[in-house]
C-alpha positions in Angstrom: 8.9 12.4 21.2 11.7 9.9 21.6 12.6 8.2 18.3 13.9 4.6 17.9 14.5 2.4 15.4 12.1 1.2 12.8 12.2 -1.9 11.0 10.3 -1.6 7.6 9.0 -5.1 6.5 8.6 -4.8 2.3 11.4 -2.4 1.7 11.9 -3.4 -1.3 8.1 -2.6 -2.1 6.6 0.5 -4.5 4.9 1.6 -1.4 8.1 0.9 1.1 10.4 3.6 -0.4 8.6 7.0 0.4 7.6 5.6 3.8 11.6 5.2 4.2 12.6 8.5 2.9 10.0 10.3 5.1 10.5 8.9 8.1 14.5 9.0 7.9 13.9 13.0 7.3 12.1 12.9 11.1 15.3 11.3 12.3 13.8 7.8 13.1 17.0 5.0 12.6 16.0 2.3 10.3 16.2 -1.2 9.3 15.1 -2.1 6.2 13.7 -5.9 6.0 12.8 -8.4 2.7 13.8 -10.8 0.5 15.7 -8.9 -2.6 16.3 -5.5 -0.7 19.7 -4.4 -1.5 21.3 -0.8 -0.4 21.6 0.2 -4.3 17.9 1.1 -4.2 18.4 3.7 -1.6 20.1 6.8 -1.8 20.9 7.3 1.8 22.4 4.5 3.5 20.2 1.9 6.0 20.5 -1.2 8.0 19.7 -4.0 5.2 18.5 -7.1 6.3 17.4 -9.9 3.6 14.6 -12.5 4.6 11.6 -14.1 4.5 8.5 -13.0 6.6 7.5 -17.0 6.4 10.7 -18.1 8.6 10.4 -17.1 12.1 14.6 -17.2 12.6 14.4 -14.2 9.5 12.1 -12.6 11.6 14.0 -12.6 14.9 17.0 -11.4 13.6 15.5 -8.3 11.9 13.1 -7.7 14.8 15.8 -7.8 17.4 16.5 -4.4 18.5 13.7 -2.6 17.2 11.2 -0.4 18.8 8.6 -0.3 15.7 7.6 -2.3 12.9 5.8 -1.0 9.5 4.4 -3.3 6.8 4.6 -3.1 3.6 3.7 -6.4 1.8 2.4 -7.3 -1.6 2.1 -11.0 -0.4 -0.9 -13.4 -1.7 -0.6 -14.5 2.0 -0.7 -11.3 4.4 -2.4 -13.3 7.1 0.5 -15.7 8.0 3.2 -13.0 7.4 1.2 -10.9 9.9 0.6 -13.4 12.4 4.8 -14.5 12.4 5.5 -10.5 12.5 3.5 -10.1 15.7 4.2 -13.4 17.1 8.0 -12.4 17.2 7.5 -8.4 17.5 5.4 -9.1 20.7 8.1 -11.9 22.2 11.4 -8.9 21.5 9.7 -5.8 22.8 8.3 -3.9 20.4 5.6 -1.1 21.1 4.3 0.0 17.9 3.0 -1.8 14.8 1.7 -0.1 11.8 -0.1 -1.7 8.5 -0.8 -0.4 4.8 -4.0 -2.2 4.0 -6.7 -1.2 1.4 -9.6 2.0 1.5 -12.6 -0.6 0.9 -11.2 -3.2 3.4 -14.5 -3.7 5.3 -17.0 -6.7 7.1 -19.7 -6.2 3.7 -16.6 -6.8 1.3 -15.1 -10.1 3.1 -17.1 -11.7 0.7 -13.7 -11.2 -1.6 -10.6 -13.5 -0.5 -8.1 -10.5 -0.9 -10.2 -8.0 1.3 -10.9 -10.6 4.1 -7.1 -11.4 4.0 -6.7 -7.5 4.4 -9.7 -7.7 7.0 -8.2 -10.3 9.1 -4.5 -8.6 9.4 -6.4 -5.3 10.7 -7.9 -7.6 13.4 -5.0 -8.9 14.3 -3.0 -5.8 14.7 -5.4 -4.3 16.1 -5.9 -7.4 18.8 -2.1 -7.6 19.1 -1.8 -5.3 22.7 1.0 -2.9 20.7 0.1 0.2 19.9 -1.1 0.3 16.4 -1.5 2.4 13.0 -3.8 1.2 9.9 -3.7 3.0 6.3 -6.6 2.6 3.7 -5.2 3.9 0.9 -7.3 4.5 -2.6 -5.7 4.1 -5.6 -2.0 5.8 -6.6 -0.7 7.1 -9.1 2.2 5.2 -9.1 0.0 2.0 -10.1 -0.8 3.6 -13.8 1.7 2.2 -15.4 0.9 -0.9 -15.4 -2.3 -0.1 -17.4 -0.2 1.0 -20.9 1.5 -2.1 -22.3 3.0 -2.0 -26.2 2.0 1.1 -27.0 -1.6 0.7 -25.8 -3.3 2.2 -22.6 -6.9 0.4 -21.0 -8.7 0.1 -18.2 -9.7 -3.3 -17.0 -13.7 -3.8 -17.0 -15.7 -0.7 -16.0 -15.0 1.2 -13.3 -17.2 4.4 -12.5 -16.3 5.4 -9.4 -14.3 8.8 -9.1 -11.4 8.0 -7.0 -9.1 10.1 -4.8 -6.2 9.4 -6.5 -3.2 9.8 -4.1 1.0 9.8 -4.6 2.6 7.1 -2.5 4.7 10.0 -1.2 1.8 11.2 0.4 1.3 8.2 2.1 5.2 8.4 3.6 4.3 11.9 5.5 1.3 10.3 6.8 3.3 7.3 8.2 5.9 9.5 9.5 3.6 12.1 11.0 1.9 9.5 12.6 4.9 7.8 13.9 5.5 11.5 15.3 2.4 12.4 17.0 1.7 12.0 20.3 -1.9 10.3 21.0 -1.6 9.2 17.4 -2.0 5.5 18.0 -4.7 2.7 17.5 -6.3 4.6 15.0 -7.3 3.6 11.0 -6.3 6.6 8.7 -7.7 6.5 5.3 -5.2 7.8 2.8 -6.9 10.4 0.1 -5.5 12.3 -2.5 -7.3 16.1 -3.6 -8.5 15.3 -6.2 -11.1 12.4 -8.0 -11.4 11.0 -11.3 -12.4 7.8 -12.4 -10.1 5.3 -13.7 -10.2 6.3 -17.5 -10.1 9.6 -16.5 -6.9 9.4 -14.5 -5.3 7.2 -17.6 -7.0 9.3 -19.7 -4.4 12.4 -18.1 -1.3 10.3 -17.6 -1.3 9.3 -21.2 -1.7 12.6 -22.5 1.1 13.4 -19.8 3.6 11.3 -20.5 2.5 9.0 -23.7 0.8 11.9 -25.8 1.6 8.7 -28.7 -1.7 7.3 -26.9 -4.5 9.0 -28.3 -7.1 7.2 -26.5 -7.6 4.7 -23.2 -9.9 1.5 -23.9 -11.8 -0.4 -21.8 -10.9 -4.0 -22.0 -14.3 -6.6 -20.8 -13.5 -8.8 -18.3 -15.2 -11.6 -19.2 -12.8 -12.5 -22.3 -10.0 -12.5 -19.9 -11.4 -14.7 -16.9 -12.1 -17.4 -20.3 -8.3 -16.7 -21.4 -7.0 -17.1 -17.5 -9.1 -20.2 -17.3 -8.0 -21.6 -20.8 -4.1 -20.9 -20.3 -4.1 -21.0 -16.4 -2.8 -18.5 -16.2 -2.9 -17.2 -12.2 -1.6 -13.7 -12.2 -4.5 -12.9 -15.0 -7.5 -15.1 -13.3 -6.4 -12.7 -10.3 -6.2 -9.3 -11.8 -9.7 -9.9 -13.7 -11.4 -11.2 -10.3 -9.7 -8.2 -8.4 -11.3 -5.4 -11.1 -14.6 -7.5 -11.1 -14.6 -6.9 -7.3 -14.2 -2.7 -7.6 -17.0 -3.0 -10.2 -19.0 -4.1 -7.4 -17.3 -2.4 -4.1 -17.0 1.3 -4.4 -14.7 3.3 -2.3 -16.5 4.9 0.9 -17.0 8.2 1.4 -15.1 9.3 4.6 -16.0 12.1 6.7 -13.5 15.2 6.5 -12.8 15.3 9.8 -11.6 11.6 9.7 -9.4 12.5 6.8 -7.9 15.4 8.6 -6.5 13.5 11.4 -2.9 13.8 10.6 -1.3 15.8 7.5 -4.0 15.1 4.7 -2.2 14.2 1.1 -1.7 17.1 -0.9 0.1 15.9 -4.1 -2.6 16.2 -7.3 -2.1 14.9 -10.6 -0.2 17.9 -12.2 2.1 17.9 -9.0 3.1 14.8 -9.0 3.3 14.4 -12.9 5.8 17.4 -13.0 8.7 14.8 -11.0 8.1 12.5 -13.5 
């Protein structure tokens, strides 16, 4: 299959990097497209372009040239990026448009601002007339982290489901494999690791991984944080406690094996990943 170039929009992203690294191993030429990316986060060298995904003229001048377009964004506001990204792929030739989006993104669960913003970007891609790729990923690895702070691990509200925990580098081989595949596109591909635990669970082994200081993982309410977000107004906080008081309610779906086997299913569990760490 003939490769082109590909501009990745969110390079600078958690998610961006693997997708960039895998797909410069098949050979594809890159351009690498936000607002702070700089060529001192990457290894190898790329094509940098800094921008906005708001300002069209940002937009043509990174598009230009390209033959592909894979997003990446952490934005509060996916729909108008996506809308600007087609709008301008569409009017400078490009054929293929792929999306990271989110594994309980679904018509029942539109009822939350952040899935129906996910929701409607899938339409649109998928409505766009380029050939398209959609990735529901679960829940990484890479996101624990952010759930020790000062010494201190929890989990925010309760969350029972057992999730497929995945590495984000998993997620760049499915991108690129994709990318590579003929008879590949217009297709959603949900991105599941080997392996399930629930959210204390999985903190429960990073901890005793790699802070074995932490000799246990809490669970913090969330109603005592919507009241602090609400006191202090504080918008990052009001946020995180309505995003974990949505998976309270939403659960992610069970998928078929067959669907998950589509392209190169992730491999990567826990110990694996863990070991690079």
């Amino acid at each position: 299959m003939e490769k082109k170039k590909v501009l990745v929009i969110g390079a600078s992203g958690l998610l961006a990097g693997p997708v960039i690294r895998k797909l410069d191993e098949k050979g594809y030429d890159l351009r690498l497209f936000s607002r702070s990316v700089k060529p001192s986060m990457f290894v190898n060298d790329y094509e940098i372009t800094q921008g906005d995904v708001f300002n069209l003229a940002d937009l043509e001048k990174a598009v230009t040239g390209c033959d592909a377009v894979h997003i990446s964004l952490a934005s509060a506001d996916d729909v108008k990026a996506v809308s600007n990204i087609i709008e301008v792929s569409k009017r400078n030739g490009v054929r293929r448009i792929s999306l990271v989006s989110g594994c309980t993104v679904a018509e029942e669960n539109r009822w939350f601002k952040f899935t129906d913003d996910k929701f409607r970007t899938e339409q649109m891609i998928m409505q766009s007339g380029l050939s398209w790729f959609i990735f529901r990923p679960t829940w990484f690895f890479e996101s624990l982290p952010m759930f020790v702070r000062n010494g201190k691990a929890s989990v925010l509200g309760r969350l029972t489901d057992r999730y497929h925990w995945v590495a984000a580098d998993d997620l760049g081989k499915m991108v690129a494999d994709a990318y590579s595949t003929a008879g590949a596109e217009n297709r959603i591909y949900y991105v599941y690791g080997p392996e399930r635990y629930t959210m204390k669970e999985m903190l429960e082994k990073y901890c005793s991984a790699l802070h074995p200081e932490i000799k246990s993982v809490g669970e913090t309410p969330l109603l005592p944080l919507k009241i602090i977000a609400f006191l202090t107004r504080n918008r990052q906080l009001k946020f995180a406690a309505s995003l974990f008081g949505y998976f309270e309610k939403v659960h992610e779906p069970e998928i078929p094996e067959a669907d998950l086997a589509l392209l190169t299913r992730p491999a990567t569990d826990f110990d694996t990943w863990v070991k690079d760490k």
